[in-house]
BAGUVO-417562 format. One line per field, with one value per residue: residue in one letter; x, z negated, y of N, C-alpha, C in turn. Coordinates in nm, 4 decimals, always signed. Atoms other than C-alpha are relative to their C-alpha. Example, Ala and Ser with C-alpha at 12.3 -4.5 7.8 and 13.67 -1.06 7.14 Angstrom:
residues 2
firo = A / S
npx = +0.0890 / -0.0820
npz = +0.0000 / +0.0060
npy = -0.1190 / -0.1190
capx = +1.2300 / +1.3670
capz = -0.7800 / -0.7140
capy = -0.4500 / -0.1060
cpx = +0.0900 / -0.0770
cpz = +0.0000 / -0.0730
cpy = +0.1200 / +0.1090
This chain:
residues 65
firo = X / X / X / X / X / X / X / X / X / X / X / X / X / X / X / X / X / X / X / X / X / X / X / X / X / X / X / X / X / X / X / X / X / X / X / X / X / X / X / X / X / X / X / X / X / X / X / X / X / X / X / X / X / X / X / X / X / X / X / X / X / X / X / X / X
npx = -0.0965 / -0.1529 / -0.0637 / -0.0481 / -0.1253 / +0.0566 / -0.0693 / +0.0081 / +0.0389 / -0.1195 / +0.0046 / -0.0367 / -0.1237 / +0.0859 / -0.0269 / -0.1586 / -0.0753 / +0.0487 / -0.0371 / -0.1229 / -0.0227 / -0.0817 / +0.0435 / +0.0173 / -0.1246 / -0.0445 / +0.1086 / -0.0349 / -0.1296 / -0.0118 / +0.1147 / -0.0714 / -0.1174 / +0.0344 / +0.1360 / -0.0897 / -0.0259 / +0.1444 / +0.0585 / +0.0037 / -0.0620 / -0.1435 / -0.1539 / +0.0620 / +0.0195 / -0.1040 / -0.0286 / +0.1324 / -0.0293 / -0.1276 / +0.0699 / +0.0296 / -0.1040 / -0.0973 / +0.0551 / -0.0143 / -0.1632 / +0.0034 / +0.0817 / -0.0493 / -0.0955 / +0.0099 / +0.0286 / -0.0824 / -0.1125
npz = -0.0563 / -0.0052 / +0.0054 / -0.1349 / -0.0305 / -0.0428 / -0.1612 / -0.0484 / -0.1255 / -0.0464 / +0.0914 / +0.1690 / +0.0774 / +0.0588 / -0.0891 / -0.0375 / +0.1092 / -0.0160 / -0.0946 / -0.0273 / +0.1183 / +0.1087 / +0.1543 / +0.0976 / +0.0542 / -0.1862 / -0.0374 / +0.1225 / -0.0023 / -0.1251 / +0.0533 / +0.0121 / -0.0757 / -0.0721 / -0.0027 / +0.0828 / -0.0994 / -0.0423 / +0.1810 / +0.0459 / +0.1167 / -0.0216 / +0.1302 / +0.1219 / -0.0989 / -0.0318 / +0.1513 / +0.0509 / -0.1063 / +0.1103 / +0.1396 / -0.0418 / -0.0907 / +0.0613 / +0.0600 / -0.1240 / -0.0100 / +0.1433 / +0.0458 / -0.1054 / +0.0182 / +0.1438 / -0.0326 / -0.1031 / +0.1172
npy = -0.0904 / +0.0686 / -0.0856 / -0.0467 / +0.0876 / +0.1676 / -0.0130 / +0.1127 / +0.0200 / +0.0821 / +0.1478 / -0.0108 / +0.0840 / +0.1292 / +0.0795 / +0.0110 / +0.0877 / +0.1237 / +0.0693 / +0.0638 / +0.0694 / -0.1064 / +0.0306 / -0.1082 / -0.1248 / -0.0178 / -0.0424 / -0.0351 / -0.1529 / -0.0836 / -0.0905 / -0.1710 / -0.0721 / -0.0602 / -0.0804 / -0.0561 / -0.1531 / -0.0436 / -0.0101 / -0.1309 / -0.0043 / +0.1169 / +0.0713 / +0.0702 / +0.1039 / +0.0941 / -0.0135 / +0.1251 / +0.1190 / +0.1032 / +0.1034 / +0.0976 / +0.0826 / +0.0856 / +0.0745 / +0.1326 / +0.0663 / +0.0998 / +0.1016 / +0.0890 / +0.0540 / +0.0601 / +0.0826 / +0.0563 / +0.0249
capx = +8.2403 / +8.6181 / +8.8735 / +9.0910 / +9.4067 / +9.2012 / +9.3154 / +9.1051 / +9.0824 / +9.3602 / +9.2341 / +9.1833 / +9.5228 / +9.2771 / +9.2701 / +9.6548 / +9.7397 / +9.5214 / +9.6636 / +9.9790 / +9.9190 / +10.0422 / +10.0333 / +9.9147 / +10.2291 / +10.3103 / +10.0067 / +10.0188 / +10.3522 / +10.2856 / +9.9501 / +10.1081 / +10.3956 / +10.1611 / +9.8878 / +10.1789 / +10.2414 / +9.8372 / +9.7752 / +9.9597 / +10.1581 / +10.4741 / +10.7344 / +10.4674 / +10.3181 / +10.7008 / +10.7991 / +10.4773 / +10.5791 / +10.9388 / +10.7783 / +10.6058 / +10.8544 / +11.0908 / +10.8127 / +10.7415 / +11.1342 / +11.0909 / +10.8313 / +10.9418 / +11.2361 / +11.0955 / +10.8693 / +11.0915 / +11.3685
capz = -10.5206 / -10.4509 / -10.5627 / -10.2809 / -10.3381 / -10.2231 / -9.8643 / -9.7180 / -9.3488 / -9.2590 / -9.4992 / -9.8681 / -10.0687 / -10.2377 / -9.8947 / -9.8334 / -10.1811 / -10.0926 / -9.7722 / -9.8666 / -10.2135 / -10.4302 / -10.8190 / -11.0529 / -11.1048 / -10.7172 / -10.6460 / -10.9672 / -10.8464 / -10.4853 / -10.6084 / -10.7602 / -10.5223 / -10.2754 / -10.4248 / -10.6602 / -10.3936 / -10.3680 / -10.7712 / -10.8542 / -11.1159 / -10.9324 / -11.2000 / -11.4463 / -11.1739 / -11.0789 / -11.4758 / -11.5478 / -11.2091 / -11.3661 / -11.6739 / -11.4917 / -11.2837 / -11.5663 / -11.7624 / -11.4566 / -11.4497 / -11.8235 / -11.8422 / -11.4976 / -11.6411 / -12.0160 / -11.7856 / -11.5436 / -11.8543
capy = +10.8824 / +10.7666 / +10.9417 / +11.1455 / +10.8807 / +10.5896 / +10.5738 / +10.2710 / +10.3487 / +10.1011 / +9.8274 / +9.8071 / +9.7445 / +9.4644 / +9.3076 / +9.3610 / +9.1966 / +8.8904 / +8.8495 / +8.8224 / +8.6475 / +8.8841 / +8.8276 / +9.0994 / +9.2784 / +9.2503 / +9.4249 / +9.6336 / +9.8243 / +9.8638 / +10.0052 / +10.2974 / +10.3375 / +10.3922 / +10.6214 / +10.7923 / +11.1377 / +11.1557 / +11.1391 / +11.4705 / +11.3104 / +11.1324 / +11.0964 / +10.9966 / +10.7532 / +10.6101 / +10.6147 / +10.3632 / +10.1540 / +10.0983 / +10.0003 / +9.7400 / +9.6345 / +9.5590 / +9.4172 / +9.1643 / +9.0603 / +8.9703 / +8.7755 / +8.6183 / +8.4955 / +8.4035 / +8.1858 / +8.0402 / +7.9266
cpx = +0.1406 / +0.0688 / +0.1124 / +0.1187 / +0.0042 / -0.0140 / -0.0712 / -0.0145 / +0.0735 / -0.0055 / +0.0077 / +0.1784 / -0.0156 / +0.0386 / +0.1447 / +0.0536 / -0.0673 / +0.0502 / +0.1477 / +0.0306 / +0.0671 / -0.0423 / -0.0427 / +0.0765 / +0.0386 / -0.0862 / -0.0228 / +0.0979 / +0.0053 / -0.1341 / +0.0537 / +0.0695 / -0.0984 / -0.1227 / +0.1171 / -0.0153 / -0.1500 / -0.0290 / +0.0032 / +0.0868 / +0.1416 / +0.1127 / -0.0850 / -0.0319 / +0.1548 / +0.0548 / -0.0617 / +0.0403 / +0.1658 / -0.0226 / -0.0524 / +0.0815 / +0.0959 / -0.0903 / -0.0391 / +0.1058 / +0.0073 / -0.0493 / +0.0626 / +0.0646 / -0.0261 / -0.1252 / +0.0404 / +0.1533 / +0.0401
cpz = -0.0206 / -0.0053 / +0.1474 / +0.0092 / +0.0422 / +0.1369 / +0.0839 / +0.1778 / +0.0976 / -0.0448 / -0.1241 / -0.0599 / -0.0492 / +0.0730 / +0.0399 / -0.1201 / +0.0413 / +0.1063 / +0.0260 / -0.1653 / -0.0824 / -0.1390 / -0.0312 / +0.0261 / +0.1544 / +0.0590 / -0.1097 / +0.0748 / +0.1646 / +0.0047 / -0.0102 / +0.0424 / +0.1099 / -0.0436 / -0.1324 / +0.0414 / -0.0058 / -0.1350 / -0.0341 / -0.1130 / +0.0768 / -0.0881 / -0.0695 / +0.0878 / +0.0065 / -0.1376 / -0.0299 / +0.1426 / -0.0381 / -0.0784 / +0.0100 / +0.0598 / -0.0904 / -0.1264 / +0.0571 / +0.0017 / -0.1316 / -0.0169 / +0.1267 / -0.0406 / -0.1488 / +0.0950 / +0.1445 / -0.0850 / +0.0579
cpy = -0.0581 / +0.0924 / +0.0395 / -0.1014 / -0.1555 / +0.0302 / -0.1599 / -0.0166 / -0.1105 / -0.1038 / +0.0983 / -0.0644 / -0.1376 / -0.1105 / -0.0568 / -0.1226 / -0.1521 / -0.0715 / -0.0296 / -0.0902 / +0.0398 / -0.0079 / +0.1622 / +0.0968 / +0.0307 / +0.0871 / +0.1382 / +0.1306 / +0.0291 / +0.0883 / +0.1384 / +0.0304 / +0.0613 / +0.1166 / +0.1361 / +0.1666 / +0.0092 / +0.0508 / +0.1544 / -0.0252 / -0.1125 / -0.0328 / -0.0879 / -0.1595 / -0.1146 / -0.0452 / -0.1493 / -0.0931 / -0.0646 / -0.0563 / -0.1207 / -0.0822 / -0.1074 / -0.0830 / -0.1502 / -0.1094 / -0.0847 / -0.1381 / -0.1143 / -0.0950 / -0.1079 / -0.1784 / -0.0962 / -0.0822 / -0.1707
């Protein structure tokens, strides 16, 4: 059973991230932007996608030096 915020009639997100080569975290925060309004929990949802976001930027940068 799939939960109601899994929206695949248009494509999987899976597929989307692969086809545009999307790392982890790239894939990661458009994940929850888009399933965020379906969940029931949108602050908490966008809260934990900042968290990622600026965890992404970190490391980005600690490995890009």
């Amino acid at each position: 059973m799939k939960p109601e915020h899994y929206d695949n009639e248009k494509g999987s997100l899976y597929q989307f991230a692969e086809d545009k080569q999307l790392n982890s975290y790239e894939f990661d925060a458009i994940k929850r932007i888009m399933r965020c309004r379906k969940k029931g929990n949108f602050v908490e949802d966008i809260n934990k996608t900042v968290f990622l976001l600026e965890l992404y930027k970190t490391e980005y940068k600690l490995k890009n030096k």
